[in-house]
C-alpha positions in Angstrom: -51.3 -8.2 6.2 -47.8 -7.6 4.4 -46.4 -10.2 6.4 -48.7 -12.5 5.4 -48.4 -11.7 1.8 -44.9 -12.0 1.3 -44.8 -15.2 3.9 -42.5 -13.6 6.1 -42.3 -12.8 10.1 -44.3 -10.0 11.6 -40.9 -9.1 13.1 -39.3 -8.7 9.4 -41.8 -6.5 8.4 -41.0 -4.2 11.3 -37.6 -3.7 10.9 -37.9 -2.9 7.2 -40.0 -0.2 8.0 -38.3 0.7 10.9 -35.4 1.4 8.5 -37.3 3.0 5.7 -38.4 5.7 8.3 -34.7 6.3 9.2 -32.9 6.3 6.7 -35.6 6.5 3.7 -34.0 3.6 1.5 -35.0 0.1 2.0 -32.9 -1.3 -0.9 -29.0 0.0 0.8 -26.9 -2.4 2.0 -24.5 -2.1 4.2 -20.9 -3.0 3.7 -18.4 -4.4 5.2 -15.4 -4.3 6.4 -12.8 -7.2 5.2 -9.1 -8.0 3.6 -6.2 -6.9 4.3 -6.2 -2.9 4.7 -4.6 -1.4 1.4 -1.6 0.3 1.7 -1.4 4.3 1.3 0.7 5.5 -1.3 1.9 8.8 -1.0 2.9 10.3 -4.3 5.1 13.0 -3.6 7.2 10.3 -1.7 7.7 8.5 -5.5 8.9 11.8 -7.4 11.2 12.4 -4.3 13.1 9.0 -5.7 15.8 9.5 -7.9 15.0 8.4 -11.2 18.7 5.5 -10.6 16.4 4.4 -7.9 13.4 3.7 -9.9 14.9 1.3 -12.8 13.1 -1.7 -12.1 10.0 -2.5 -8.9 12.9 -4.5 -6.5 14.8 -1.3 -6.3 11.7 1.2 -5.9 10.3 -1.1 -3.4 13.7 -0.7 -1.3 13.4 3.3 -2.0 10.1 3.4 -0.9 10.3 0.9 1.6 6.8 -1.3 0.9 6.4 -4.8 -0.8 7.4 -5.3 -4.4 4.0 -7.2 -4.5 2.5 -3.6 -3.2 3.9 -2.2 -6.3 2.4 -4.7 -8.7 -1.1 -3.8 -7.1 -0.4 -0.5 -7.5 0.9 -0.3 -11.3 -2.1 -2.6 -11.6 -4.7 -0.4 -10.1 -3.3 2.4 -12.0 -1.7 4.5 -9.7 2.0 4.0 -11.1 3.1 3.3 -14.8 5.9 2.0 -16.4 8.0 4.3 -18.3 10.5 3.9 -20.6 13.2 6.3 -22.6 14.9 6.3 -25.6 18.8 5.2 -24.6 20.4 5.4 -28.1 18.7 8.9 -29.8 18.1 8.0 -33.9 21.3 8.2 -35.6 22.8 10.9 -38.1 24.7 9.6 -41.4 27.4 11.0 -40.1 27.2 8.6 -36.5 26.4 5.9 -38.3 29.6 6.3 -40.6 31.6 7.0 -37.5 30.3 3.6 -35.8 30.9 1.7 -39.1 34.5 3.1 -39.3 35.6 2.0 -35.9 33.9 -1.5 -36.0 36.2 -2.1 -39.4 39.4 -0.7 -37.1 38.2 -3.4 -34.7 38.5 -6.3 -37.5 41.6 -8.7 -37.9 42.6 -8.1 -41.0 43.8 -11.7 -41.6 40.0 -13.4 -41.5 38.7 -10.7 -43.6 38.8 -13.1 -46.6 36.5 -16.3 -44.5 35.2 -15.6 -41.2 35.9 -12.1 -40.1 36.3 -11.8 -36.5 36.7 -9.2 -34.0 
């Protein structure tokens, strides 16, 4: 009768119901298996690398010894992050008058007066 109602094969009906008794879901699918496998990133292996050795994703990929392109996936996915520092702290007054003082010693005296140059 239930294959008749829903126009399907005797033999459909059957294995639905054989699979409802089983496994007591009707609506799980299964999945499958395809792509490339990802690659396992071990992330005690990345704070082992120096932090010279991690300035840009050609020279961590050497370090770590995977694909740049592995990296991208990774930073992408969220498992690594860029991170950047502070080179040049804020200046005091008294740097900044320091640094202004030697870039003046630096100055030719003679194109002061038009185009100064160094």
């Amino acid at each position: 009768m239930v294959a008749s109602l829903y126009s399907m094969s005797t033999r459909v009906v059957q294995q639905i119901w054989q699979q409802v008794r089983q496994e007591g879901n009707v609506l799980h699918k299964k999945t499958k298996n395809y792509g490339r496998k990802r690659i396992q990133f071990d992330l005690a292996c990345f704070r082992e690398i120096p932090l010279s050795k991690r300035t840009c994703l050609r020279i961590l990929a050497c370090a770590m010894n995977i694909n740049k392109t592995s990296l991208i996936r990774l930073k992408k996915d969220g498992a690594i992050r860029y991170h950047s520092s502070i080179v040049k702290p804020f200046l005091k007054e008294e740097n900044k008058l320091a640094r202004l003082k030697f870039y003046l010693s630096m100055l030719e005296i003679a194109s002061i007066p038009n185009y100064p140059t160094f």
